[in-house]
N, C-alpha and C positions, 0 to 999 in steps of 0.2 A: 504494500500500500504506500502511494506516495503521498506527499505531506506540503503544503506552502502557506507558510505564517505571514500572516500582516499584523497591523498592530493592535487588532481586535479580534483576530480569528487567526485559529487553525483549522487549516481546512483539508480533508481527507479524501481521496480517490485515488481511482484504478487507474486509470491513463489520463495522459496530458489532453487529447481533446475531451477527455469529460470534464476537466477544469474550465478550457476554454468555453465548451458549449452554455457552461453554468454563466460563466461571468457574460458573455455574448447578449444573455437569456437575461440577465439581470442590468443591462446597460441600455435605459427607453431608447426610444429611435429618435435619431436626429440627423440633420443634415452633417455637421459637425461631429457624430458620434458615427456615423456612418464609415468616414476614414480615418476614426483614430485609433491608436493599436488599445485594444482593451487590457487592463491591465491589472492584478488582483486589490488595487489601491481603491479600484471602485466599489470595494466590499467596507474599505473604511468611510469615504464619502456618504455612504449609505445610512451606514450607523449612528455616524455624526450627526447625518439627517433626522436620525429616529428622533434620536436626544433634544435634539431641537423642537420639533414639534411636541414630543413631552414634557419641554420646558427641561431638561434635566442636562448641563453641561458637565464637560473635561471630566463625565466617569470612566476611570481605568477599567479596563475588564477583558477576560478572552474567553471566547466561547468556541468551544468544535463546531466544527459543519462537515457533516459526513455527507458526500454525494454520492448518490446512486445512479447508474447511466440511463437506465430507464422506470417505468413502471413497477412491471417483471422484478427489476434488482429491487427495486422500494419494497413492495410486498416481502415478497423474501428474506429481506433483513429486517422488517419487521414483527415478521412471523419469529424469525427465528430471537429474536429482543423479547416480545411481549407472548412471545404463542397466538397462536388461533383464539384470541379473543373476542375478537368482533367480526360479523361479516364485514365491517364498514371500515376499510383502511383509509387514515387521512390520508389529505394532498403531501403535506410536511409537517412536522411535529418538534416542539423542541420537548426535551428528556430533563425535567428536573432536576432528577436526583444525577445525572451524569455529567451536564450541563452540555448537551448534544444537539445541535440542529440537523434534524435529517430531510433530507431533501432530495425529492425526484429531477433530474435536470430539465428533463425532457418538460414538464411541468412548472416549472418555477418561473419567478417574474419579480420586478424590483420592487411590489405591492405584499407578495407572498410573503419573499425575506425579509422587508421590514418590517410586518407582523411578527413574523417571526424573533426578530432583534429585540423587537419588546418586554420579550418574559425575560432573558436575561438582563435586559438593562434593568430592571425592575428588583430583582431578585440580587442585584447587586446595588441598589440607589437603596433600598429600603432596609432594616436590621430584618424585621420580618416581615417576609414576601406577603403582600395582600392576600386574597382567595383567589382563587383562581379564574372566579370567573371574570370577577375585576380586573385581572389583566389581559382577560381574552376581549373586553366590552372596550379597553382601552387599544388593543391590539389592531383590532378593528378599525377603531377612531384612527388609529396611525395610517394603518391600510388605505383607508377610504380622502384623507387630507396630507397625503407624503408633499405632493405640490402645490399646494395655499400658501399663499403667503404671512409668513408668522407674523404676529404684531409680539413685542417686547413690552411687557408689563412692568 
């Protein structure tokens, strides 16, 4: 398994184009994003973004992000984490107790992983983590307002 750290993530997969396809998949489209070389920095831009719209700045923290190259792989390493618990396997998940973001690449989108970015910045900004569902109600909120423009309180 190969490995590439930024300053927020390690991040785990099989092959170089499954990294690449990940960050590609995670990088909106733009005329100016069209020819630039994609680079795993866009994973810290991202994060930074979260924190921002959470109002929550300069938190230090690193989370895994485990990729999977397709569906197939998602399932599977699912199953094989949690067993056959649900017919209902998420799109991506992050892993509490592990501090894991897993992620289908084939599926993923720079909406998805900033939801996702959420429980851990969360889980690191607070002594103890809210409930759960509060940070999926908040997760959402990040989801849905990643490009609004923030007003500074």
């Amino acid at each position: 398994m190969k490995q590439t750290k930024t300053r927020y993530t390690i991040i785990r997969y099989d092959d170089n184009r499954i990294l690449a396809r990940f960050i590609k998949n995670i990088t909106p489209f733009s005329f100016r994003n069209w020819f630039a070389r994609s680079t795993p920095s866009r994973i810290d831009k991202l994060c930074k973004r979260v924190q921002r719209v959470l109002g929550i700045h300069s938190l230090q923290f690193t989370v895994t992000i485990r990729l999977f190259a397709d569906r197939k792989s998602f399932v599977a390493g699912y199953n094989r984490l949690y067993g056959k618990t649900s017919k209902k396997v998420p799109r991506s998940l992050y892993d509490f107790l592990y501090k894991v973001i897993y992620v289908n690449v084939d599926d993923v989108d720079e909406e998805m992983l900033a939801h996702e970015f959420t429980h851990p910045i969360f889980r690191e900004y607070f002594k103890q983590s809210p409930p759960r569902i509060i940070t999926e109600i908040l997760a959402t909120y990040v989801e849905s307002h990643l490009h609004d423009r923030i007003k500074r309180y």
